[in-house]
Chimera marker file (.cmm) of the C-alpha trace (Angstrom):
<marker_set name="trace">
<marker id="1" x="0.000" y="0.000" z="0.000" r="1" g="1" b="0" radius="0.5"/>
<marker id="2" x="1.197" y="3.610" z="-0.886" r="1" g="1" b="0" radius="0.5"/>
<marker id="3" x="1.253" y="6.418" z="1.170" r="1" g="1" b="0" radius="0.5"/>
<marker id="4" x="1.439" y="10.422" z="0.707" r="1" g="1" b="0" radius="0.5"/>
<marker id="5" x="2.105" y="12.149" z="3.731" r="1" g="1" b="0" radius="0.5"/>
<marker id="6" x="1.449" y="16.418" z="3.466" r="1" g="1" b="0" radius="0.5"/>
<marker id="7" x="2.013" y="19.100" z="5.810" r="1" g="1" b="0" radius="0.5"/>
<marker id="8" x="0.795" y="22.851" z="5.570" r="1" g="1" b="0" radius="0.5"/>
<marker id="9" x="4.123" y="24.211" z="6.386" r="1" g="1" b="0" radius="0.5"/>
<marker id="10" x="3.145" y="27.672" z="6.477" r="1" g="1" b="0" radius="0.5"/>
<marker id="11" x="0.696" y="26.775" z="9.561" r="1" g="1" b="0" radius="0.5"/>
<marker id="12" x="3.070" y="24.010" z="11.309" r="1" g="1" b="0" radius="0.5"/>
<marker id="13" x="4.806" y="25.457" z="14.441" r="1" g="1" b="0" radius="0.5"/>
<marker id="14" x="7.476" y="22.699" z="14.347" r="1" g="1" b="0" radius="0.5"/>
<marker id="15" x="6.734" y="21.133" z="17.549" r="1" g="1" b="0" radius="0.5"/>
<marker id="16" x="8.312" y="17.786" z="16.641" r="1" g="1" b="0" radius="0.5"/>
<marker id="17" x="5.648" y="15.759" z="18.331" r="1" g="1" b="0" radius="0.5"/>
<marker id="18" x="4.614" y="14.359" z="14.624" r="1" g="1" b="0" radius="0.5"/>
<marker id="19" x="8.334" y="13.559" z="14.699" r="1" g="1" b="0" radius="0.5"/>
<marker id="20" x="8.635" y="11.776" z="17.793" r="1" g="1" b="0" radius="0.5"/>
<marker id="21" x="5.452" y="9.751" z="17.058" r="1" g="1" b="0" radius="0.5"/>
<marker id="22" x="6.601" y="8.554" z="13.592" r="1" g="1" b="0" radius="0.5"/>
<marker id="23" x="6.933" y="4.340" z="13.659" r="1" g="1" b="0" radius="0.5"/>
<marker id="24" x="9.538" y="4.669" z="10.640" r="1" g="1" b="0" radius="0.5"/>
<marker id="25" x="11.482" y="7.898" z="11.323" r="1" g="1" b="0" radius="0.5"/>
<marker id="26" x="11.338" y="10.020" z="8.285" r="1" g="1" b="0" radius="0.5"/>
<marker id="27" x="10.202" y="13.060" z="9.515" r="1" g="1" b="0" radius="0.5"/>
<marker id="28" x="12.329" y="15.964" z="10.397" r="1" g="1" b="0" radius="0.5"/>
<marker id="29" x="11.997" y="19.852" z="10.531" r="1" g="1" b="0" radius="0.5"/>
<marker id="30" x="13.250" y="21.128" z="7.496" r="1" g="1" b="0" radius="0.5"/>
<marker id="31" x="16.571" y="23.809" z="7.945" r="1" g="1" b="0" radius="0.5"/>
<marker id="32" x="14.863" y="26.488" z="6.398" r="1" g="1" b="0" radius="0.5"/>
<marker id="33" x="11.743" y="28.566" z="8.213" r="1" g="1" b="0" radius="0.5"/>
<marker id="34" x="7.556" y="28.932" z="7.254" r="1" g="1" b="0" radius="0.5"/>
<marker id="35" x="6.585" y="32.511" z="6.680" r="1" g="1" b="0" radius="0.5"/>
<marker id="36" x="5.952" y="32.405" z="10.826" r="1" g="1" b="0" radius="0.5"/>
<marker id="37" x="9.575" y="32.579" z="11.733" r="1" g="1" b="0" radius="0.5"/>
<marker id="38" x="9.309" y="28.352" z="12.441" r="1" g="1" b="0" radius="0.5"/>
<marker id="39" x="11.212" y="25.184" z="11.196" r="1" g="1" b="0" radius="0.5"/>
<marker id="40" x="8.307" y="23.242" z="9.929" r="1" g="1" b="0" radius="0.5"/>
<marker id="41" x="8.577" y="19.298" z="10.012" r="1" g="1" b="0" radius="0.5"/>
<marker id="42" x="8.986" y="17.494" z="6.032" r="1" g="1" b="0" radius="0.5"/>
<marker id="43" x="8.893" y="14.049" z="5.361" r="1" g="1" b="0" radius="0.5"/>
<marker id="44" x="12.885" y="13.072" z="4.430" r="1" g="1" b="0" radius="0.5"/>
<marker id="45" x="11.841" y="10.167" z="2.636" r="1" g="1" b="0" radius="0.5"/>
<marker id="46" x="8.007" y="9.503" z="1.245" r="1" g="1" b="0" radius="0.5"/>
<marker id="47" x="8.589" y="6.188" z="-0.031" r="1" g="1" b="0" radius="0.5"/>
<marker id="48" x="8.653" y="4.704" z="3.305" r="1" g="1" b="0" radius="0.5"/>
<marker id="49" x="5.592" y="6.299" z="4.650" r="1" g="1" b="0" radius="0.5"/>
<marker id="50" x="3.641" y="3.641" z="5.957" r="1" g="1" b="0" radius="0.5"/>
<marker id="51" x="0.379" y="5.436" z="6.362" r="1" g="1" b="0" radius="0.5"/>
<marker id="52" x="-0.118" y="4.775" z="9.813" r="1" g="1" b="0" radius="0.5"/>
<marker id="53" x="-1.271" y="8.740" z="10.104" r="1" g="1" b="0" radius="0.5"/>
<marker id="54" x="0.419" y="8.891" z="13.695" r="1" g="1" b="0" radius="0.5"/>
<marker id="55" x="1.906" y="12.300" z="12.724" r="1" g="1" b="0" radius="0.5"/>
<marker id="56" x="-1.763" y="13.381" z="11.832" r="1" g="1" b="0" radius="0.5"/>
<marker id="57" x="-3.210" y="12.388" z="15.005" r="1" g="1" b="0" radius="0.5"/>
<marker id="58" x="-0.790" y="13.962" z="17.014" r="1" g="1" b="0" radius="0.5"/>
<marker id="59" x="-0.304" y="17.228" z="15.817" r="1" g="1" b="0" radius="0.5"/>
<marker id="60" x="-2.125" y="19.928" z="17.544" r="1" g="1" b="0" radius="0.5"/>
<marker id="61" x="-2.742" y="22.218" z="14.729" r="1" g="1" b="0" radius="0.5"/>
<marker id="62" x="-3.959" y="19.609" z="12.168" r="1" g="1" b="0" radius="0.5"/>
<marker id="63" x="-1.350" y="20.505" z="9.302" r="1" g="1" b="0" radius="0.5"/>
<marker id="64" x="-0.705" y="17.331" z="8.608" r="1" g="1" b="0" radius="0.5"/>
<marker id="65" x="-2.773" y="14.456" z="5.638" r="1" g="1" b="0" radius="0.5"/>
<marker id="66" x="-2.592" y="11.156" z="5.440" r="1" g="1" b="0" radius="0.5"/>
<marker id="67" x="-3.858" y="9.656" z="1.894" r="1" g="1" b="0" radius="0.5"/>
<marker id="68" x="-2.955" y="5.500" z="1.299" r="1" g="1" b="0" radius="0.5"/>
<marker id="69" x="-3.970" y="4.499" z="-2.343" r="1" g="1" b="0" radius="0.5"/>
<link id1="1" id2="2" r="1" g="1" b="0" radius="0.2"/>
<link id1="2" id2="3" r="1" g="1" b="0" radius="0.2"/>
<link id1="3" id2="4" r="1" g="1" b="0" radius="0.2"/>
<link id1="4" id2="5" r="1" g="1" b="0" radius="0.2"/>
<link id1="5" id2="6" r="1" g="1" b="0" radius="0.2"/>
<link id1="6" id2="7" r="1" g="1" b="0" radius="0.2"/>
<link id1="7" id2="8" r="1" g="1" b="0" radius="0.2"/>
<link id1="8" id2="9" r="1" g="1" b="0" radius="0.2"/>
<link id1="9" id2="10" r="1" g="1" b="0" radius="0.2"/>
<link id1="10" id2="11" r="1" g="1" b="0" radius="0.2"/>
<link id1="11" id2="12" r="1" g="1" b="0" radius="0.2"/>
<link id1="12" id2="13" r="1" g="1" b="0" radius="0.2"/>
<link id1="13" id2="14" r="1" g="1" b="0" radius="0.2"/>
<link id1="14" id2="15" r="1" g="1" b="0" radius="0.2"/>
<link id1="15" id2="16" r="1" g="1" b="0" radius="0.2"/>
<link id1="16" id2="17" r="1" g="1" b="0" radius="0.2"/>
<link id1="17" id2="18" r="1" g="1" b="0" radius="0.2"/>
<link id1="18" id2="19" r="1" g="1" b="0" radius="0.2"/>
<link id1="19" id2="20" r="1" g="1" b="0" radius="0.2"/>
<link id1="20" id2="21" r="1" g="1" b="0" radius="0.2"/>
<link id1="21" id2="22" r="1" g="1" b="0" radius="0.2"/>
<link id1="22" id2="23" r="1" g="1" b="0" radius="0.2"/>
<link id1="23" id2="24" r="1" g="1" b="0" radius="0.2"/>
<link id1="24" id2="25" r="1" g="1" b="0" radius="0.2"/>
<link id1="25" id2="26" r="1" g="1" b="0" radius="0.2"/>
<link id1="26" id2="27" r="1" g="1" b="0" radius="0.2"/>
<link id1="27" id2="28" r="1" g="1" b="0" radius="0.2"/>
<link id1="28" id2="29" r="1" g="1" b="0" radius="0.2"/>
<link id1="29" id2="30" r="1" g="1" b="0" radius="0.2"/>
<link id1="30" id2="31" r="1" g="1" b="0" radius="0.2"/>
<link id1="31" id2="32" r="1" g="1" b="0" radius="0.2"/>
<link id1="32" id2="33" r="1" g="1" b="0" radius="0.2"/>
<link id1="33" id2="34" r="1" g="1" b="0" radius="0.2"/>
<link id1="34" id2="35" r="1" g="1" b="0" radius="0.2"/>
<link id1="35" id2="36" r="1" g="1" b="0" radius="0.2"/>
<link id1="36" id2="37" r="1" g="1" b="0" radius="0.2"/>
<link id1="37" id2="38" r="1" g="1" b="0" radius="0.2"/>
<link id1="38" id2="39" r="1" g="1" b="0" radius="0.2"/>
<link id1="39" id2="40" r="1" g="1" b="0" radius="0.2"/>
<link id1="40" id2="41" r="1" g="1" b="0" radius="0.2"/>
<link id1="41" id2="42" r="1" g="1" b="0" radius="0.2"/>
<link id1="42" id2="43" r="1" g="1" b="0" radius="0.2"/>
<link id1="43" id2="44" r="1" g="1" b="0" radius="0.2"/>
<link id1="44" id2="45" r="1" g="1" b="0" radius="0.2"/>
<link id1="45" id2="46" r="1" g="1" b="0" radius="0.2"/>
<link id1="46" id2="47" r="1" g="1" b="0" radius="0.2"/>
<link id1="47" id2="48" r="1" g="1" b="0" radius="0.2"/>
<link id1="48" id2="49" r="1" g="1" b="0" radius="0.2"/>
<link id1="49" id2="50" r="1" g="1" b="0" radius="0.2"/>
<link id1="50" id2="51" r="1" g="1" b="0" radius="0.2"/>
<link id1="51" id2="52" r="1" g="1" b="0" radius="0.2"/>
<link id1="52" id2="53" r="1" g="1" b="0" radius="0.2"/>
<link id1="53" id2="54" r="1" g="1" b="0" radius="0.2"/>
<link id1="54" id2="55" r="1" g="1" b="0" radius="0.2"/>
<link id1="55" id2="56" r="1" g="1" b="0" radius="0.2"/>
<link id1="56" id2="57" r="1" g="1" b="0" radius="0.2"/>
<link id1="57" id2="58" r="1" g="1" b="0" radius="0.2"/>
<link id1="58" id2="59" r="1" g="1" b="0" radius="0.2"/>
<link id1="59" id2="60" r="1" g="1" b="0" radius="0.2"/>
<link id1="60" id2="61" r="1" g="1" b="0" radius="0.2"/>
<link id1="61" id2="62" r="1" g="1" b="0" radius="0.2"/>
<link id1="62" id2="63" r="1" g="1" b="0" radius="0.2"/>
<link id1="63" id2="64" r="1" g="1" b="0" radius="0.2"/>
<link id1="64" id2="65" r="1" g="1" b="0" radius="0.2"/>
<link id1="65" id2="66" r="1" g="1" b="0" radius="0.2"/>
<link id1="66" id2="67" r="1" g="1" b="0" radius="0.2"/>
<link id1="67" id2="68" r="1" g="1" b="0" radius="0.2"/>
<link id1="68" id2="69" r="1" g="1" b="0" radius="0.2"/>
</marker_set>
């Protein structure tokens, strides 16, 4: 099964709990900032997203969607 992971990164406060909660650790906050002043988090590598939406459930400002094919 496929899986797309997206963030809003102009709304993500880079909190890292989507990072911390991520099964296969590929998500990081990206070096450069959102138009807040923030490091928002990025998925490093989408071909491993397993679609387990963990990220999604966790975050507290909902910037983050899940689609599986």
């Amino acid at each position: 099964m496929a899986a797309k992971v997206i963030f809003d990164r102009d709304r993500c406060k880079g909190c890292e709990l989507c990072v911390d909660a991520c099964p296969v650790h590929i998500l990081a906050l990206e070096e450069s900032t959102n138009r807040k002043g923030y490091h928002p988090a990025g998925c490093t590598d989408t071909s491993k997203c397993i679609g387990c939406a963990s990220c999604a459930r966790i975050c507290p400002d909902s910037v983050i969607s899940v689609y599986r094919d």
